[in-house]
C-alpha positions as CSV (number, residue, x, y, z in Angstrom):
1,X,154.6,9.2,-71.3
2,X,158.2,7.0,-71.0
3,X,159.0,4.3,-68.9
4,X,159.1,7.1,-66.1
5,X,155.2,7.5,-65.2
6,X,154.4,6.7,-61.8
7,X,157.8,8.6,-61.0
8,X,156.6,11.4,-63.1
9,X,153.1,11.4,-61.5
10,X,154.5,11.2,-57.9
11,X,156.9,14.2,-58.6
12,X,153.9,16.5,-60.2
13,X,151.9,16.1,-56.8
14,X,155.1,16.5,-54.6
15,X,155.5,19.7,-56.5
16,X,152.2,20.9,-56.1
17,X,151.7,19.6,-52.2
18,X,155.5,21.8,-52.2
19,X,153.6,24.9,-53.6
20,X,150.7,24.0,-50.7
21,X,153.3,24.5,-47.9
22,X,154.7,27.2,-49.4
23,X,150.9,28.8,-49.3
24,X,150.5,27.7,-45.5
25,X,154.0,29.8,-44.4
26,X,153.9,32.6,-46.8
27,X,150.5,33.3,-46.2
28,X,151.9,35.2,-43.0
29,X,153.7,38.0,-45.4
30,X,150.8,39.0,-47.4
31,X,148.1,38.9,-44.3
32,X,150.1,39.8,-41.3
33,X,150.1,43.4,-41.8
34,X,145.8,43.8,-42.7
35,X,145.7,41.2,-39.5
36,X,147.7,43.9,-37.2
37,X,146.3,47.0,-38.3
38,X,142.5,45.3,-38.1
39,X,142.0,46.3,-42.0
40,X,140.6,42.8,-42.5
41,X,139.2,39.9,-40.5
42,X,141.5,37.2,-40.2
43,X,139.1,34.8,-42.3
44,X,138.6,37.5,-45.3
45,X,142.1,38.2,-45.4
46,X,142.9,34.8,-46.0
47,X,140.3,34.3,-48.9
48,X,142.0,37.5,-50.7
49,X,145.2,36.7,-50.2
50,X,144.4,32.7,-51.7
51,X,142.7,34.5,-54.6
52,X,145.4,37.0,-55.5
53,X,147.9,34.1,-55.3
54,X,146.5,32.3,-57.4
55,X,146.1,35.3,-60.1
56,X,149.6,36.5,-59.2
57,X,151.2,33.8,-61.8
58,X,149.2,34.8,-64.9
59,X,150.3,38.1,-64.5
60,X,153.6,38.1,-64.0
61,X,156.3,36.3,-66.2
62,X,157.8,32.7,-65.9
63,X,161.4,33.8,-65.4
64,X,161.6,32.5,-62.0
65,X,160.7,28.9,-63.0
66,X,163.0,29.2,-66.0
67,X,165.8,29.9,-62.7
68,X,164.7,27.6,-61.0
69,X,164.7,24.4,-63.4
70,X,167.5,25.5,-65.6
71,X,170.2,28.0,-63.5
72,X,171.0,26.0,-60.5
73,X,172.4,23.4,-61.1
74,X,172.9,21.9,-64.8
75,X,169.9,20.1,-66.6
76,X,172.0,17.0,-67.0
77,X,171.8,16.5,-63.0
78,X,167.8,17.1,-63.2
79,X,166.7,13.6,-63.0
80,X,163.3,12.5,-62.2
81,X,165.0,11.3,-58.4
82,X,167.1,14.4,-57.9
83,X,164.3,16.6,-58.4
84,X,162.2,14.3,-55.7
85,X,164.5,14.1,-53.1
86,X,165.0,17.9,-53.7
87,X,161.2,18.6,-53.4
88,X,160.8,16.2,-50.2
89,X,163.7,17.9,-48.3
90,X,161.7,21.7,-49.1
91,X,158.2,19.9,-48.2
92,X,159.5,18.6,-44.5
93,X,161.3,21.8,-43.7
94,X,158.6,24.2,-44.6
95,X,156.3,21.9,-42.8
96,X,158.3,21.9,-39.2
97,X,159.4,25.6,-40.0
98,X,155.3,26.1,-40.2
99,X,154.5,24.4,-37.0
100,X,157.3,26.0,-35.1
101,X,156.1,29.3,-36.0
102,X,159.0,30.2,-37.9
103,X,158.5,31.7,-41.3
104,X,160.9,31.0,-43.8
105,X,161.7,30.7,-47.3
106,X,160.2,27.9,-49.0
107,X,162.6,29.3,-52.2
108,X,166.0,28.9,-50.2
109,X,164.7,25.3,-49.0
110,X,164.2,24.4,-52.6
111,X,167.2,25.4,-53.7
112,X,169.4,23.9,-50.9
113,X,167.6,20.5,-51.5
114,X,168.2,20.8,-55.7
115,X,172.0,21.5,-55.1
116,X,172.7,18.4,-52.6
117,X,170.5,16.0,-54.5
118,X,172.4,17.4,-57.7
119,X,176.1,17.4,-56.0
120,X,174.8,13.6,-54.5
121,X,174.4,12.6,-58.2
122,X,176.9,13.8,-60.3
123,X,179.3,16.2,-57.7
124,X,180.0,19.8,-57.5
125,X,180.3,19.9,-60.8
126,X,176.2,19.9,-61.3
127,X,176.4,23.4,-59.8
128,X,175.8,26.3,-61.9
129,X,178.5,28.6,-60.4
130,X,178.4,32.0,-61.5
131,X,181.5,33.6,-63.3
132,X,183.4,36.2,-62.6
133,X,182.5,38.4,-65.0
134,X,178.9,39.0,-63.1
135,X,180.5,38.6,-59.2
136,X,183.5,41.7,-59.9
137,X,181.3,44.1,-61.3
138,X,178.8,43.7,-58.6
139,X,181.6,43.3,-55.8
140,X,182.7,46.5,-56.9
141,X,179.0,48.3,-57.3
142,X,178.2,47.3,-53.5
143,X,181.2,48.6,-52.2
144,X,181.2,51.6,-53.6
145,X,177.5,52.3,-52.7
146,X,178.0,51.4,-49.6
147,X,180.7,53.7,-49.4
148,X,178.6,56.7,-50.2
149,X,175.4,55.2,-48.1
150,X,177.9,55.1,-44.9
151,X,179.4,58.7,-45.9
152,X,175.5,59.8,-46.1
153,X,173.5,58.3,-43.4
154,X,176.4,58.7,-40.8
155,X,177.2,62.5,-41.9
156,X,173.3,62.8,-41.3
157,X,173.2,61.1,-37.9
158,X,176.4,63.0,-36.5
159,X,174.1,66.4,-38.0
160,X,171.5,65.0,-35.4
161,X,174.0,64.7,-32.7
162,X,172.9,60.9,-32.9
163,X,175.6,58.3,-32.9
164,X,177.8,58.6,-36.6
165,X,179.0,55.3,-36.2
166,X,176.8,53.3,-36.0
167,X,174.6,55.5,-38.6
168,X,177.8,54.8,-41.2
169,X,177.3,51.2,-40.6
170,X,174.1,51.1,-41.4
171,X,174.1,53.3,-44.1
172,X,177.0,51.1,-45.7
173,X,174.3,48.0,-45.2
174,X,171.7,50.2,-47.0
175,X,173.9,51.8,-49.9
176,X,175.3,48.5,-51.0
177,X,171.8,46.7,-51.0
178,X,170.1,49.6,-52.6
179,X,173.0,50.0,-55.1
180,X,172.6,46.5,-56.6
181,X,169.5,45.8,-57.6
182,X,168.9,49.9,-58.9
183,X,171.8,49.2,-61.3
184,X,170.2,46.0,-62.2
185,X,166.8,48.0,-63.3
186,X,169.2,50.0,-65.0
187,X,171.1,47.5,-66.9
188,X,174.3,48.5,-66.1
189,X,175.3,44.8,-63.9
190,X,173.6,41.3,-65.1
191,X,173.0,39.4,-62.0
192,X,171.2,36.3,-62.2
193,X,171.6,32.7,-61.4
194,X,172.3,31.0,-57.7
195,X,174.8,34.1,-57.4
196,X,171.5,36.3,-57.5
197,X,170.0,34.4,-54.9
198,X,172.5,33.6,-52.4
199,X,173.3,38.1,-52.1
200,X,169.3,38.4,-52.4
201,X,169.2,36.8,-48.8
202,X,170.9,39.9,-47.4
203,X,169.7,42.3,-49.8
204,X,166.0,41.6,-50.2
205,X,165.7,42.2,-46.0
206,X,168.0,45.2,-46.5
207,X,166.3,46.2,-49.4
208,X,162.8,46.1,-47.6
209,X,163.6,47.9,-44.6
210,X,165.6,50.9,-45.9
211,X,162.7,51.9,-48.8
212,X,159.9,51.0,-46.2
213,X,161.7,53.6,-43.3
214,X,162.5,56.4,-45.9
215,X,158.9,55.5,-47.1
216,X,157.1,56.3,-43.7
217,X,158.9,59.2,-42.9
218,X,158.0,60.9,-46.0
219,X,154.3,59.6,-45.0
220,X,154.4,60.8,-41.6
221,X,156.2,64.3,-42.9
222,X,153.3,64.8,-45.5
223,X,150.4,64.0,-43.4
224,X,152.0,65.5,-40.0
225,X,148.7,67.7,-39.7
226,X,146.6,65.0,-40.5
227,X,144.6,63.2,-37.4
228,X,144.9,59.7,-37.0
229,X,141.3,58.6,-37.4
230,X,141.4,60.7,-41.0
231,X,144.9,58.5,-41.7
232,X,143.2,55.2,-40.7
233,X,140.0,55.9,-43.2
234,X,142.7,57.0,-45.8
235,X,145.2,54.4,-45.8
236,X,143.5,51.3,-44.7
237,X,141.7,51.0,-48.0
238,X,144.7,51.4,-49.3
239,X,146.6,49.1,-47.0
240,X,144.6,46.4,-48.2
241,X,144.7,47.3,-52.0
242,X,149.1,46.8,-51.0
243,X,148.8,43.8,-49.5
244,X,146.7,41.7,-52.6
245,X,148.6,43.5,-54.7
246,X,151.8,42.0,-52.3
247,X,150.4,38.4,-52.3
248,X,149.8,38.5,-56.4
249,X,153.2,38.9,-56.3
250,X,154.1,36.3,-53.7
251,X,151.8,33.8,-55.6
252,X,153.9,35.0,-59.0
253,X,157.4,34.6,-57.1
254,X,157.2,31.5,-54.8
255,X,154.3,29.9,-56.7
256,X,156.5,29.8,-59.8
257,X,158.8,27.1,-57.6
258,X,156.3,24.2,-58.7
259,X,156.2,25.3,-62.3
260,X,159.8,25.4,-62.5
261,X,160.7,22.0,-60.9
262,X,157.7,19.9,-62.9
263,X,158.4,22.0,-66.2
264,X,162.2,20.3,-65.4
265,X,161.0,16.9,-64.2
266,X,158.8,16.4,-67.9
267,X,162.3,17.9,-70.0
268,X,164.2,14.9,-67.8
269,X,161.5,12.6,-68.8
270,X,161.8,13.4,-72.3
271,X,157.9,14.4,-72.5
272,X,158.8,17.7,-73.0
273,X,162.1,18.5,-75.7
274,X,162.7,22.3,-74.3
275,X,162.0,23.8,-71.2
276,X,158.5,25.3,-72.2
277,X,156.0,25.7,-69.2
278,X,152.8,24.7,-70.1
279,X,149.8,26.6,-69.1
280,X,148.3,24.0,-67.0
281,X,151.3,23.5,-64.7
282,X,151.4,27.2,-64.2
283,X,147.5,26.7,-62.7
284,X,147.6,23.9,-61.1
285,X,150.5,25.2,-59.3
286,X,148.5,28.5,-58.5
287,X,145.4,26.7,-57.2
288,X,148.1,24.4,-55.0
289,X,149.1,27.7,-53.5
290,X,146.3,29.3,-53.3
291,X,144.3,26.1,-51.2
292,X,147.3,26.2,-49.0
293,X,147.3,30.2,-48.2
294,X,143.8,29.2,-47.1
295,X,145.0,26.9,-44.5
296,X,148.0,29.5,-43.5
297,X,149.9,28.4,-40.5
298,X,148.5,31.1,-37.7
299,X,151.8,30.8,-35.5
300,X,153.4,32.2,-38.4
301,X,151.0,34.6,-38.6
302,X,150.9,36.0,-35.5
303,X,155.0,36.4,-35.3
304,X,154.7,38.2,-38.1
305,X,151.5,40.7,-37.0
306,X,152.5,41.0,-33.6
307,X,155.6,40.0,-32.5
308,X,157.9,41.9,-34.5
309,X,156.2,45.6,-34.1
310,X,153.2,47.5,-33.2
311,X,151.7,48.9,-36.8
312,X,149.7,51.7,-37.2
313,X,147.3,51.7,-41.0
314,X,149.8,54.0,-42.6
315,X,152.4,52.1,-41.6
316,X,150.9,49.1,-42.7
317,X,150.4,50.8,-46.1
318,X,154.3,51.6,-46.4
319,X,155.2,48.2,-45.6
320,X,152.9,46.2,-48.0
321,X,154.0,48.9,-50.6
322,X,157.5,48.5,-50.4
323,X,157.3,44.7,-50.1
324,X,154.9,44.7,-53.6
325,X,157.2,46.8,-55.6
326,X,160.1,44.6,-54.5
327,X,158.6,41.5,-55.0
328,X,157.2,42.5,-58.8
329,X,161.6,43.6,-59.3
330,X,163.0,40.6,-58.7
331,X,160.2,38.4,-60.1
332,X,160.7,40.4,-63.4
333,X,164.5,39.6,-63.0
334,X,164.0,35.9,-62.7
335,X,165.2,35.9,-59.1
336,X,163.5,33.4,-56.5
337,X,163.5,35.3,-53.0
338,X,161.8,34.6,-49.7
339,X,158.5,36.7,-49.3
340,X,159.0,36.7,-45.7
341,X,162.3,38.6,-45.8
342,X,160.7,41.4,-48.0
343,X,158.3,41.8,-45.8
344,X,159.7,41.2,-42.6
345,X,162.5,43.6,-43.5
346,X,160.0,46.3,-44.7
347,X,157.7,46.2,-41.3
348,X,161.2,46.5,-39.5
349,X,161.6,49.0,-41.6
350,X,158.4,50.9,-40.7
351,X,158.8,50.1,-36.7
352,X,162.1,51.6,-36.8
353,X,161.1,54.8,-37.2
354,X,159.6,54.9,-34.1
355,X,163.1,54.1,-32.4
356,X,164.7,51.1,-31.8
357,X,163.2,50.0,-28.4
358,X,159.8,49.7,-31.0
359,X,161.0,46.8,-32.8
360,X,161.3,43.1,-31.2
361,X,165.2,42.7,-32.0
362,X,165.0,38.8,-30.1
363,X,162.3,37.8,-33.2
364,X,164.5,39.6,-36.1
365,X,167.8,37.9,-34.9
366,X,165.3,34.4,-34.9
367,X,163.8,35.1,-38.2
368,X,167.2,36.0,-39.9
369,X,169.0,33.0,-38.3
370,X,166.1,30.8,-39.8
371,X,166.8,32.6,-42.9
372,X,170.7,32.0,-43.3
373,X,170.9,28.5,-42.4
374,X,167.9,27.5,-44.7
375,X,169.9,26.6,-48.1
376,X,173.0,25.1,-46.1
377,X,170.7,23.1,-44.1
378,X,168.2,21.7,-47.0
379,X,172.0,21.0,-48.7
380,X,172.7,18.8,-46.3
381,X,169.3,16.7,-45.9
382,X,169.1,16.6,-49.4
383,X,172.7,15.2,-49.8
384,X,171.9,12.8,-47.3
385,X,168.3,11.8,-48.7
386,X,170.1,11.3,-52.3
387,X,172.8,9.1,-50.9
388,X,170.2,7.2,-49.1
389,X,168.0,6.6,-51.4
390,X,170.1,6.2,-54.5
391,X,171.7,3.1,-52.2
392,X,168.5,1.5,-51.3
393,X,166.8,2.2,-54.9
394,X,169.1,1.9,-57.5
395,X,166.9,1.1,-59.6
396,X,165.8,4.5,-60.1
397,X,169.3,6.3,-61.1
């Protein structure tokens, strides 16, 4: 250990009390949906989810910590402060968010409070903006799939004698956020970086809810005969197989936030000469997670269960399907996105199909303001937390 110790010490547990909150929100996206179809008891879902959250890092690969401690903003403005005043800001706001009810993304309020402690050290210049040669090719990509998902969806709706316009506009929404990440499976665009996560906000939601809808429909199409008690005793099993499977990969996605920012706090220190994440960071950032899914924030999870839409155990099983697959994508890719927007967008997704008076359009416009204004808003704490602190303490810069 350096000169930097206790500051070292005191950054490790913010990390891991960070990864805590994070477990309390998100705890809501992996049990809401077993919660509303009655798959589970509230206290067993809990338990499972904690478990498979904390598994959910082993399996999966570190890409998102490598993002998170070395694409944001440069490594030169990861100092031991900047990356505590970063995690503080992220702490408080997933804190209030939690006892408001509102669920949001722990991964946007982290990196809103890294790039205004970074741009309160050293400027703008600490921000890893991405290049053109990865915004043009993916400019270009959307439009044109959102092109063909307007020319689609809205030649389909006029078919129906259902209103064309507003079935083009949300078929361009749905082409372009479909388009992007398919072509990034498929190597042909290289998105990464904050670029990746700033267009995930939309497309992750966007994402969610058009798979999750085309999903149920070819559910509902295949078991049309079917009765609905033989559906529930076929797809609540499954349901709940979805949903662990969901929360493995919300522990390997948002629980990788800790690894990343104490993996970068021991490089700053010098303990560490490359940005290697040791095995005992990624567990005891697992077990912070998975102690805080166990005391989830119930407001949270009853917005999510109930307020949103009524879901039915098929349903349920389209929606934590959908959200899994996504969330194992961009975790593969590197790419820090809010759990709650999968999987808010995906049981959209699912209510939808049962017309639009089904979904709760009040709580979606809440949820997505909360989502928008979470990086600008951590920015601006965090610039202000830097400035203050750096003036009081200088002795840390």
């Amino acid at each position: 250990m350096t000169g930097f110790e206790p500051i070292i010490l005191f950054g490790i547990c913010l990390a891991l009390v960070l990864n805590f909150a994070n477990g309390m929100n998100d705890a809501s996206q992996a049990i809401a949906i077993v919660i509303a179809t009655k798959a589970l008891s509230p206290g067993k879902a809990v338990i499972l989810s904690a478990i498979c959250n904390v598994i959910g890092p082993f399996l999966f690969t570190t890409a998102v910590a490598v993002t998170i401690g070395t694409e944001i903003v440069h490594p030169g403005a990861l100092t031991p402060l900047t990356i505590i005043v970063a995690m503080s800001t992220a702490i408080c706001l997933v804190f209030v968010a939690t006892r408001a009810g509102f669920p949001v993304s722990s991964s946007h309020a982290l990196v809103g409070g890294l790039i205004g402690a970074g741009v309160g050290a050293y400027g703008v210049a600490a921000v890893i903006l991405p290049g053109w040669g990865m915004v043009i090719p993916a400019a270009l990509y959307a439009v044109i799939g959102g092109i063909v998902g307007a020319i689609l969806i809205g030649s389909v709706t006029a078919a129906l004698e259902g209103d064309a316009r507003a079935g083009g506009i949300i078929g361009a929404f749905c082409g372009a956020a479909i388009t992007i990440p398919v072509l990034m499976i498929a190597g042909v665009i290289h998105v990464s970086g904050l670029f990746a996560i700033c267009i995930f906000i939309i497309i992750a939601p966007v994402l969610g809810m058009a798979t999750a809808f085309l999903f149920d429909v070819l559910v509902s199409h295949l078991f049309r005969y079917s009765r609905q008690n033989r559906m529930k005793r076929i797809f609540q099993p499954l349901q709940v197989l979805a949903c662990l499977f969901q929360a493995a990969g919300h522990g390997a996605n948002d629980g990788q936030h800790a690894v990343g920012v104490i993996t970068a706090l021991l490089v700053s220190a010098g303990i560490l000469s490359t940005f290697a994440v040791p095995v005992w960071v990624i567990a005891a950032s697992a077990l912070a997670i998975g102690i805080g899914t166990c005391f989830g924030g119930w407001q949270v999870v009853d917005k999510m269960a109930r307020k949103i839409t009524k879901i039915r155990p098929y349903q349920g099983f389209c929606a934590a399907t959908v959200g899994s697959a996504t969330l194992s994508m961009v975790t593969a890719f590197g790419i820090p996105v809010s759990s709650n927007q999968v999987i808010s967008g995906a049981i959209v997704g699912v209510g939808a199909t049962r017309g639009e008076k089904a979904v709760q359009w009040k709580v979606v416009r809440e949820m997505m303001t909360a989502w928008v204004i979470t990086i600008p808003l951590a920015f601006v704490i965090s610039w202000c937390g830097y400035m203050l602190v750096s003036a009081v303490i200088p002795v840390f810069l």
